[in-house]
C-alpha positions, 0 to 999 in steps of 0.5 A, a space after each residue: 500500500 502506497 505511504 502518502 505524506 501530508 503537507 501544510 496548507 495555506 499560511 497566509 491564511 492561517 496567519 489571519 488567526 493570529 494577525 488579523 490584517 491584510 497588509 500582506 496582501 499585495 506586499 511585494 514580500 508577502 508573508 516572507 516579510 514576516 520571517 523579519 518581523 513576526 517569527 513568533 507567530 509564524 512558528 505558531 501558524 505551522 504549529 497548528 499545522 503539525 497539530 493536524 497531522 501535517 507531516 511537511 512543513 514548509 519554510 516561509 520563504 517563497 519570496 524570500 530572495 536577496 534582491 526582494 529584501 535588498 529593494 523591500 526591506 533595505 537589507 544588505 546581501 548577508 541579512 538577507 541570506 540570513 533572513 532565508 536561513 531564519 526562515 528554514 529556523 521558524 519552520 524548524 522551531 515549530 517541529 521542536 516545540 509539538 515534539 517536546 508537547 509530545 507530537 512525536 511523528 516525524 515532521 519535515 522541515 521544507 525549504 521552498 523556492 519560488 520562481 523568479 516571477 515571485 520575486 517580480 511580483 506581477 503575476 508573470 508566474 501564473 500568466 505566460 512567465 515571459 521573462 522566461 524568454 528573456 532570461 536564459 538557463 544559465 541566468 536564472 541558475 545563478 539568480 537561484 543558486 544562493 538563497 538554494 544554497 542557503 536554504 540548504 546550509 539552514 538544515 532543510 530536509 528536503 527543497 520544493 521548487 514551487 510554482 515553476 511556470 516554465 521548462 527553463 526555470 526547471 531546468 534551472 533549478 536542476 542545476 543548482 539542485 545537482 550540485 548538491 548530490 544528497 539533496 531531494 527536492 520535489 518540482 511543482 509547477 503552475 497551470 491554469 489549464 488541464 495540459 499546460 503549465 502557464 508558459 505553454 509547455 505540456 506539463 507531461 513532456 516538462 516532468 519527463 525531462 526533469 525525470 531524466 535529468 535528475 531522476 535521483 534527486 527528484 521527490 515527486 513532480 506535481 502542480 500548486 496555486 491552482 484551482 483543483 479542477 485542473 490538478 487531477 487531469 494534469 496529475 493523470 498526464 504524468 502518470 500516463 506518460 511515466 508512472 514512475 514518477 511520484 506525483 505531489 499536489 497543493 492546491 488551492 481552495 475549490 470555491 474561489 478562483 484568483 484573477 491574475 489580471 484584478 488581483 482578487 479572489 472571485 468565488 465559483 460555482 458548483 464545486 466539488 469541495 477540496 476534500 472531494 478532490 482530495 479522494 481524486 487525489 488518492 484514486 489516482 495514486 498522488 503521493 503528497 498531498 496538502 493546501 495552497 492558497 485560501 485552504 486551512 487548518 481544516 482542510 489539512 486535517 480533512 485530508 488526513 481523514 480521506 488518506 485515513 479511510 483510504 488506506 483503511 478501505 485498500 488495505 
């Protein structure tokens, strides 16, 4: 039977218990800006996740990057690595502090890197990602390389590329990823339809050519930040083309959708909910699971319940 792994949810969103402001809405940093300024309350956000049976917690620092902080926060190089490396520590503060209440199943700790559209802050990363045709492999490889290497250095178990938007980047992030052979990482993609990632390339054509690259330091190869209707045809597409590769999934919630072009979360209508989707999920054999943007504390633990009767009902 199939070991699944439960990851975190939407940070943002549960940070809202804690801090009831919207000041990380449209904030070039987002909620990095909280490794700086509010560490505490970050380390109680995964808490909360880990209470729930989450079994992956990921770093606060998708749009933690050097010249994010350098431009946002006025810090220097070395400060903001720094910052990278605390964000790695938050993550690693909420792990310790659920083992010493007596959590003690295993919890990762994941170091997570967005694209460089997340450092642009215009969307570009769910749209057509057109720096991607003004950057080349070699460019990107070196604008990535030190917050990887930081995130690395800080004592992440394992890395997850996230919202990558196009082929090049990925294979960018193998660059770097291969010059530190006992490192794991899982790829996750952006796609706003059930073929495509968001710069056009065949999502099932992309995850064959990083399996080939780096087959040995690959986790899973998956998709995040979209709306689950388009998660189960893209995750299938995979798995037809190889059904070698392990298969990861963050979406987000099922009842709203994100305009890329008003900045605004607008709702949808009949839906299946996420933990509908989440049975999907586990039909088709999808590795890890967890929630993205808008999703919760509740839905995490819906999850766990599905990967419950699932492993009970094929046992």
């Amino acid at each position: 039977m199939k070991d699944f792994v439960l990851t975190d949810g939407g940070h943002d969103t549960q940070f809202r218990k804690y801090n009831n402001t919207d000041e990380f809405d449209g904030h070039p940093l987002h909620m990095a800006q909280f490794i700086l300024e509010s560490p505490e309350t970050y380390t109680k956000v995964l808490q909360d996740f880990i209470q729930v049976g989450a079994e992956m917690v990921l770093t606060p620092t998708y749009q933690a990057t050097i010249d994010g902080f350098q431009e946002h926060m006025g810090l220097g190089r070395e400060k903001a690595l720094e910052l990278i490396k605390i964000g790695v520590k938050i993550a690693r503060d909420a792990v310790e502090l659920e083992k010493a209440k007596g959590n003690t199943k295993p919890v990762a700790v994941v170091g997570v890197i967005g694209p460089y559209g997340a450092y642009l802050h215009d969307g570009s990363e769910y749209q057509t990602a057109s720096y991607a045709d003004h950057m080349t492999t070699e460019e990107l490889e070196e604008w990535h390389r030190p917050r990887v290497e930081a995130l690395i250095e800080a004592g992440s178990d394992c890395l997850i590329f996230g919202t990558i938007p196009a082929l090049k980047e990925a294979e960018a992030f193998i660059r770097v990823l291969k010059q530190h052979p006992g490192v794991k990482a899982i790829l996750s993609f952006s796609a706003q339809n059930e073929q495509t990632i968001c710069h056009g390339e065949r999502l099932s054509d992309v995850a064959q050519r990083c399996w080939k690259l780096a087959a040995d330091q690959i986790l899973a190869i998956g998709v995040n930040c979209q709306h689950p209707r388009f998660s189960v045809p893209l995750l299938r597409s995979i798995k037809e083309a190889n059904p070698d590769i392990p298969l990861f999934v963050r979406s987000n919630s099922s009842h709203e959708r994100f305009n890329t072009e008003t900045y605004e979360w607008e709702l949808t209508e009949n839906e299946k909910t996420l933990q509908e989707y989440c049975r999907d999920w586990l039909e088709l054999g999808v590795k890890y699971i967890g929630g993205c943007c808008r999703t919760t504390v509740d839905d995490i633990s819906s999850f766990r319940e599905e990967i419950r009767k699932f492993t009970i009902k094929n046992k």
